[in-house]
N, C-alpha and C positions, 0 to 999 in steps of 0.2 A: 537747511539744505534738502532740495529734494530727492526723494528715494525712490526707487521702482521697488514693486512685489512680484515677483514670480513661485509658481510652485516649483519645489524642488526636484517631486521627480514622480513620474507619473507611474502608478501600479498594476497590479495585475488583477483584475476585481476576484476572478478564481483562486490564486493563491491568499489573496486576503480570509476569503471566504475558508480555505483549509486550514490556515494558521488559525483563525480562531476559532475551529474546531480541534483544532492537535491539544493547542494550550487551554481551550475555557476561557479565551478573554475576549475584549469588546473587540470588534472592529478596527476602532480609532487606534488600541494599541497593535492589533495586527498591521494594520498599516503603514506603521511608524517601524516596527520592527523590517518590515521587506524592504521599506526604504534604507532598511540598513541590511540589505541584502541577507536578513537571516530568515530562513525560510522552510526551516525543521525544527524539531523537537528539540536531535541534538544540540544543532547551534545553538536556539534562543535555552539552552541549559546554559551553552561555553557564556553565553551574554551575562545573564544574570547571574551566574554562579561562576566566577572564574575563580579556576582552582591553579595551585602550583604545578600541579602536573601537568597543564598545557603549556609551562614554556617551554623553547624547544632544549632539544642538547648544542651545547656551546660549540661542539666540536663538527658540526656542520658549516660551522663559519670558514669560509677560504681560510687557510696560513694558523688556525686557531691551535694546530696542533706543533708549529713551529713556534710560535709564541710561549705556548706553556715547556715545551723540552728549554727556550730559552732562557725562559725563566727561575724553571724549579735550577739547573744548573746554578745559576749565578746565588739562589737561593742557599744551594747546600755548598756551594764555594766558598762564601763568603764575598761576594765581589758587592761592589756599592754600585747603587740604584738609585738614579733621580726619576723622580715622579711629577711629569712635564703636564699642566694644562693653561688650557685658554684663561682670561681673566674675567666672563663672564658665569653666568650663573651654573650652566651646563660643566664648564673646564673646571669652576672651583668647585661643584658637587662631586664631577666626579675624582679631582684629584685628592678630596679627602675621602672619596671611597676608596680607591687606591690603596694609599697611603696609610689608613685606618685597618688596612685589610694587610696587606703587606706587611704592617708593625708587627702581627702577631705571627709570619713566619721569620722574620731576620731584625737585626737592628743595625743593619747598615741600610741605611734606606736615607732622602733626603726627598724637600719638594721644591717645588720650582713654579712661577708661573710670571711671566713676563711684565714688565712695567706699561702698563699700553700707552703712555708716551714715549718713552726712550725706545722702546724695543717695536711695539706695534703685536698685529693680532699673529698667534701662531708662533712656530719654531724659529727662536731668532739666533744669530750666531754669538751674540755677548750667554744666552743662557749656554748654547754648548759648552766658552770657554770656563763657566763658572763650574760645569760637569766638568771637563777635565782639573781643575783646581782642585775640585775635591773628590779627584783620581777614581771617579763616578765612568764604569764600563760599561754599562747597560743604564739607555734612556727609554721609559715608558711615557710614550706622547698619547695623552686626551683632548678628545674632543677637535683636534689639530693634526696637520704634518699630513695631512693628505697630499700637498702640494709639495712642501718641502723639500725637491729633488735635490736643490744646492747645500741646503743647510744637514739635508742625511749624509751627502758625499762627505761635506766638511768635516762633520761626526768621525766619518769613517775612516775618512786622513787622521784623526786623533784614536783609530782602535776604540769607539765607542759607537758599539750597537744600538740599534732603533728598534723598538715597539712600536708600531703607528696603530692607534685607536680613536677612529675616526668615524663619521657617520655624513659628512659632506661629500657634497660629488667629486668623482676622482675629475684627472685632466689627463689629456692621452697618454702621459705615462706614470706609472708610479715609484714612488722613493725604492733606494736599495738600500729599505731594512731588513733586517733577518724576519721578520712580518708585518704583514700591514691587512688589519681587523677593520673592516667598513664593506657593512653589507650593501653597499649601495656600486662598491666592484659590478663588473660588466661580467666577470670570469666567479664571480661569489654564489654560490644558490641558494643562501640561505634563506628559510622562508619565508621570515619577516625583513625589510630593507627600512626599516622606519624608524629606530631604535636611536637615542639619541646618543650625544657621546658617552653620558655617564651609563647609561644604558650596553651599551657595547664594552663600557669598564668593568662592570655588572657582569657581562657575560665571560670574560678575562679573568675573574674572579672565580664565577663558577667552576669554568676549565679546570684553573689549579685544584682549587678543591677535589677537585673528583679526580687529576692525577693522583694525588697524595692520596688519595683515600680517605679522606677527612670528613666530618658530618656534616654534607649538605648545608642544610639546617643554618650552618653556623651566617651563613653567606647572604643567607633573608633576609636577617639584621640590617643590613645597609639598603634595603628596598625603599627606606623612607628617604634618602638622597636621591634617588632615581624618580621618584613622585615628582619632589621638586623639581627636578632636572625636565622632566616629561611635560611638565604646564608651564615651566617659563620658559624652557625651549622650544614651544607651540608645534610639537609633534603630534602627527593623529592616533589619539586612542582610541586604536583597536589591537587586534589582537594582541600578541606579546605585551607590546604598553600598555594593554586593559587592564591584564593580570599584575602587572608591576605597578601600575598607577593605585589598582583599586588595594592591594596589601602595603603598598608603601604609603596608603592616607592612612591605614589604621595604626602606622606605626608612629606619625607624623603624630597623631592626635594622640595617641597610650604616651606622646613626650618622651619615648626611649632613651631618644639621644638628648646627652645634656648641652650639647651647644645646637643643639635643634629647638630644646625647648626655651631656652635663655631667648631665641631671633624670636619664638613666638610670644614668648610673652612682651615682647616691645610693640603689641600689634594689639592687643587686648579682646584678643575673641579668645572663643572658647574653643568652637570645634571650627575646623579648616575644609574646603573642600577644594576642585582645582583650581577653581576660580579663586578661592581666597591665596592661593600658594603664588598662582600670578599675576598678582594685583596687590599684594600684602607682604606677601614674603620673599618673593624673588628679587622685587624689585632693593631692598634693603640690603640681599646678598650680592646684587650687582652695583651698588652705590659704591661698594670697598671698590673696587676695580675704578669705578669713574672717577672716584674722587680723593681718592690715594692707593690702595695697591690692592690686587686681587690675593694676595697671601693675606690680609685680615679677615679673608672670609674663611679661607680654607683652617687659618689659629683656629677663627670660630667652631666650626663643625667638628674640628677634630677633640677640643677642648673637654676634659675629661671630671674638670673642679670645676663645682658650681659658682662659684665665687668669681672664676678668673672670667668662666663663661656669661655672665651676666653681664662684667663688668665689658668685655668685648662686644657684646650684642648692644649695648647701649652707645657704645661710640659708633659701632655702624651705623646704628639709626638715626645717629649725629648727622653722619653724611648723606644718610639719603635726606632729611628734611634741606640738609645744603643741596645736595641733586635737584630737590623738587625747586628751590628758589632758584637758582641756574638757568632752570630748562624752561621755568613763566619767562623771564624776561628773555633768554634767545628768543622763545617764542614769539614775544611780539616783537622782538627786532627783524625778525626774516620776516612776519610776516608786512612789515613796514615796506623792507626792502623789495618786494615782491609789488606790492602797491606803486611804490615810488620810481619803478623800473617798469609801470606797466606793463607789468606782466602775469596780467588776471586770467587770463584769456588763452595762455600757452598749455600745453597737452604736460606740460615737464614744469614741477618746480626745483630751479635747482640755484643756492644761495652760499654766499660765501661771507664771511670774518676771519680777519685772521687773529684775531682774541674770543676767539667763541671756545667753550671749555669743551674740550675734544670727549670727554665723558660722556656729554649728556645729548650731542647731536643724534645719534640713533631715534632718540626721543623723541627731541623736538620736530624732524622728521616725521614721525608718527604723526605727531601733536598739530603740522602744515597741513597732513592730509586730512583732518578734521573740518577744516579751511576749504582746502583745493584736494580737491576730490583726483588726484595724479598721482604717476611716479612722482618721485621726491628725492633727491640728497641734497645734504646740507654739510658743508664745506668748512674748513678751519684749514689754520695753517698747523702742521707736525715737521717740526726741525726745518731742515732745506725744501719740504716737500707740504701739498697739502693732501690731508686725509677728508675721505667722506664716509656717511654711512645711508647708504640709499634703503627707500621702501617704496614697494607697491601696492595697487589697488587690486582686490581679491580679482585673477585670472588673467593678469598679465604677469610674466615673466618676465622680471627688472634684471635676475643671473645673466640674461640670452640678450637682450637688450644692451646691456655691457657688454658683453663677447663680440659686438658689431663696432665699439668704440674704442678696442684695442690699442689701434695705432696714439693713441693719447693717454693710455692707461699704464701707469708702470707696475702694479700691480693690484688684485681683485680677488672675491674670492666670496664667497654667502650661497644662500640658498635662492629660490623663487622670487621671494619676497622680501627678502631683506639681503644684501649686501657691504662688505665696505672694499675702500678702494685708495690705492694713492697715486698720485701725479704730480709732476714736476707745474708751478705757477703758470710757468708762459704757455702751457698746454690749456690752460683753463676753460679761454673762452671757448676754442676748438670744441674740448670736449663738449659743453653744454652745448652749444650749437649743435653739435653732430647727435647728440641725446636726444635732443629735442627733434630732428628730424627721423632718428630711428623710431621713436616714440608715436611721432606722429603720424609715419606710415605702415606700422604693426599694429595696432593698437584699436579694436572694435570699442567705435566711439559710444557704447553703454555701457563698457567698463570705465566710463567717467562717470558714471552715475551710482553710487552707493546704494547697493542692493539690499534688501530683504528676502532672505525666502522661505515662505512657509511650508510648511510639510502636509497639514490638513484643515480643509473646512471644517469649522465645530459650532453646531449649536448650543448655546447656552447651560443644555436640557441634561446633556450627557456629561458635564463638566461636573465631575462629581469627586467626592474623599477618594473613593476608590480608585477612580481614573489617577490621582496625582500620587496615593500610594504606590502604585506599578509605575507611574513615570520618576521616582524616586530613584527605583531601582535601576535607571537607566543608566545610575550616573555610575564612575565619574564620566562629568562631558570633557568634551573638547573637539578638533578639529577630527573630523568625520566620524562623530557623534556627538553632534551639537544640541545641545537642551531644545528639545521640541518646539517648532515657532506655529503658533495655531494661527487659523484665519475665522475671523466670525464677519457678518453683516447683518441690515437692519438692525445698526444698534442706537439707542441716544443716551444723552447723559442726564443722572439725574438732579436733579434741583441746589444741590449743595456740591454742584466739583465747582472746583475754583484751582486757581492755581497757587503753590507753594513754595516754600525756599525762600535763602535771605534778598533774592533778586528775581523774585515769584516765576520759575525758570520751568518750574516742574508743574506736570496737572497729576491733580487729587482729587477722582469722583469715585461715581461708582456707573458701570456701563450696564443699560439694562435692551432684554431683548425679547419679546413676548412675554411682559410682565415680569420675565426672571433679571436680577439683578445683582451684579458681582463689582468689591470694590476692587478700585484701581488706582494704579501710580504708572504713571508716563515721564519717567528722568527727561528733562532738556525738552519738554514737549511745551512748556507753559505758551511761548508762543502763537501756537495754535490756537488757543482758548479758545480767544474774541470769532474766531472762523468757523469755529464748529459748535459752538454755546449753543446756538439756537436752534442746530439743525436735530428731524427724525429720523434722519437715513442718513448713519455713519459706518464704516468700516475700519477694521483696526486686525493689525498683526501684534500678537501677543505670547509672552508663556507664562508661566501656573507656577505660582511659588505661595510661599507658607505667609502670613501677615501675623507677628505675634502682638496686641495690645494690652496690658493691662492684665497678663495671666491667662489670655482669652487666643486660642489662635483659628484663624479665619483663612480659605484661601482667595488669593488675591491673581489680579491679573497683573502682570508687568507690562504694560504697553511699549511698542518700539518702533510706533507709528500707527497715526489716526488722520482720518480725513473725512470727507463729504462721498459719499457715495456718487460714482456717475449718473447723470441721467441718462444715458443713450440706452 
């Protein structure tokens, strides 16, 4: 598929020139750093050094302090508390932060997270009746229940209060709980709005703690559920997330938790970074939810015997390798039907089955736009009704795009970039039809083009230990601070790249550029080869990572696109 490259953002050559006099470093990392808007001493300290004392206080969240008086009450009552989340990886991390955290002030406490066929995503009214069954007075909703107006009243007609701890965007009005925690409120100031939901459970945590008078201290413990929650919930680390992302990998990795270390050891690396948390590990905590219940994840995390926890981590990973055979073949069944419906060519893919495993469609979704470079949802039947779960291409908004196709939608709900949604059948084609035309008329046609974009021109010359030492310390990455994408030219390859892999899919050379020469590995480039073998004047967007061989570690370039240099 072809890629456009753009630079990402263009600098200030004066501010470059101060930053690397304030700090004593190169250029290339002043550069990188302004692009991340830090452009003092202090900052690039908060950058590299994030310490506990830059998160904020809890108690600047709107309603933060009606939540905690509601709480510690029910706490020293005695009254029973269900602990409500979503069944993804976010609702089950945080509802065993919760829950994990709550055990050690009451033992009236119970958890909850929804069946996501029978029930669907969010606050549903079978979980309320099963809170009032187990005469459960106070619900705390994660990650959820921002929407929930009906289902909070319902509540409230049973005398049972609402927590909402949320981080999705409200809708014009909000539930009537005794609080409702999502910094993403119009009427909220708190200072970070990015936080996700396990995240804002994190901060719910904190609150009590410091009512009570309790050590702080104690509440870090659970920073390694919020890591995870923070890379598979593809929230942008920065601030506040920096500091919970970077102390919840080291706690991820010291294995604290033993149903944390039970999920990693079914992965068989050693150490973890964000990337391996959402690509490795998230995805196994969300398999529970897709492919039988999001309470197997939360038994997992909270699981305290090593024995039970292993034995539970192993059956999860049961169902993700079922998740992963699922979502190949949906895959090539949409993308079948897409073919067969000619419908190559539309701005919108959007496919229906009504035996497609409501699980794994977010996925496959994903797995289209690898394909067709568009929005995307991918359709199944749920009870009387069909469910989707839509995705976008980076800088269009799929949430907004929905919001225009209302009249067909019974109900919706996601972020930017991903959503789900349900609707009555006979609505079907309607809705796609109308998708497709809102799609078609929003929609700046080079957001059908899968972008690259690089941060800085680099010669060969400066690519150095040292350079990749300080880019080391940049991490963790993630969305809006993405592992540096360089650009070099004038390059060829040398004498022995060839391409790799059981279906020789990958190139493996080494890229040389005024005599200096760096090897490389380009995933899913093999392709290219025969196009660019022979040429002297190649250019390529890349980042700098570590090559270990044989006891010997070397640095390498990751390629993420190569081609022929223009002649013009």
């Amino acid at each position: 598929m072809m890629k456009r490259w753009t630079a990402q953002k263009a600098t200030d050559t004066e501010a470059i020139k101060g930053l690397t006099e304030y700090l004593n470093v190169s250029e290339e990392i002043a550069h990188l750093l302004i692009n991340r808007d830090i452009k003092t001493f202090d900052e690039a300290k908060r950058f590299f050094r994030p310490q506990l004392e830059d998160l904020h206080d809890p108690f600047l969240m709107k309603d933060m302090d009606l939540a905690v008086n509601r709480l510690v009450k029910a706490i020293e009552s005695g009254e029973k508390i269900m602990v409500y989340g979503d069944y993804d990886v976010d609702g089950t991390t945080a509802v065993s932060l919760m829950l994990s955290y709550l055990k050690t002030l009451t033992d009236t406490i119970i958890s909850y997270i929804p069946d996501r066929y029978a029930e669907g995503y969010g606050v549903s009214f079978k979980g309320i009746d099963v809170a009032e069954e187990h005469n459960v007075s106070l619900i705390v909703a994660l990650d959820c229940g921002i929407k929930a107006i009906d289902k909070v009243a319902y509540a409230k007609e049973k005398n049972i209060d609402f927590i909402i701890c949320d981080h999705h965007r409200p809708g014009k009005s909000l539930p009537d709980a005794v609080a409702v925690l999502d910094p993403k409120r119009s009427d909220c100031t708190y200072p970070f709005d990015e936080l996700c939901g396990c995240g804002v459970g994190f901060k719910l945590a904190q609150a009590i703690q410091d009512k009570l008078g309790l050590d702080a201290r104690k509440v870090y413990h659970y920073m390694d559920l919020v890591a995870i929650a923070i890379g598979s919930d593809i929230v942008p680390i920065t601030g506040e997330n920096r500091v919970l992302a970077h102390y919840g990998l080291k706690l991820v990795n010291a294995r604290k938790r033993i149903g944390v270390a039970a999920l990693l050891a079914q992965t068989k690396r050693d150490k973890f970074t964000i990337t391996d948390l959402v690509f490795s590990v998230g995805p196994r905590i969300n398999a529970a939810g897709r492919m039988r219940h999001g309470l197997e994840a939360v038994t997992l995390l909270c699981e305290k015997n090593e024995q039970k926890a292993t034995s539970f981590a192993e059956e999860i990973n049961k169902h993700n390798i079922e998740r992963q055979d699922a979502d190949k073949k949906i895959t090539v069944e949409a993308l079948d039907q897409i073919v067969n419906l000619n419908e190559e060519e539309r701005f919108t893919s959007v496919v229906y089955h009504e035996k497609w495993h409501k699980g794994v469609i977010g996925i496959v979704a994903s797995r289209l736009i690898e394909t067709y470079y568009r929005p995307t949802l991918v359709f199944t039947k749920s009870g009387e009704k069909l469910a989707a779960s839509a995705r976008s291409v980076v800088g269009f908004d799929v949430y907004e795009a929905l919001e225009k196709c209302t009249e067909f939608i019974e109900q919706f709900g996601g972020h930017k970039y991903a959503a789900g949604l349900t609707l009555e059948g006979k609505n079907f084609q309607a809705f796609k039809d109308k998708f497709e035309v809102v799609v078609k008329e929003t929609i700046d046609a080079d957001l059908l083009v899968p972008e690259i974009k690089f941060e800085l021109v680099i010669d060969f010359r400066n690519i150095t230990a040292k350079l990749h030492r300080i880019l080391k310390q940049f991490a963790p990455f993630g969305p809006r601070n993405m592992k540096p994408v360089f650009y070099a030219n004038n390059l060829k390859l040398d004498t022995y790249a060839k391409t790799v892999g059981k279906e020789k899919q990958h190139l493996k050379c080494k890229l040389i550029q005024n005599g200096i020469g760096i090897g490389a590995i380009g995933f899913g480039l093999g392709k290219v080869f025969e196009e660019i073998k022979d040429n002297d004047r190649l250019e390529a967007v890349f980042t700098l990572e570590e090559n270990e061989w044989n006891n010997e570690v070397k640095l390498q370039l990751n390629i993420k696109d190569i081609r022929p240099m223009s002649t013009n």
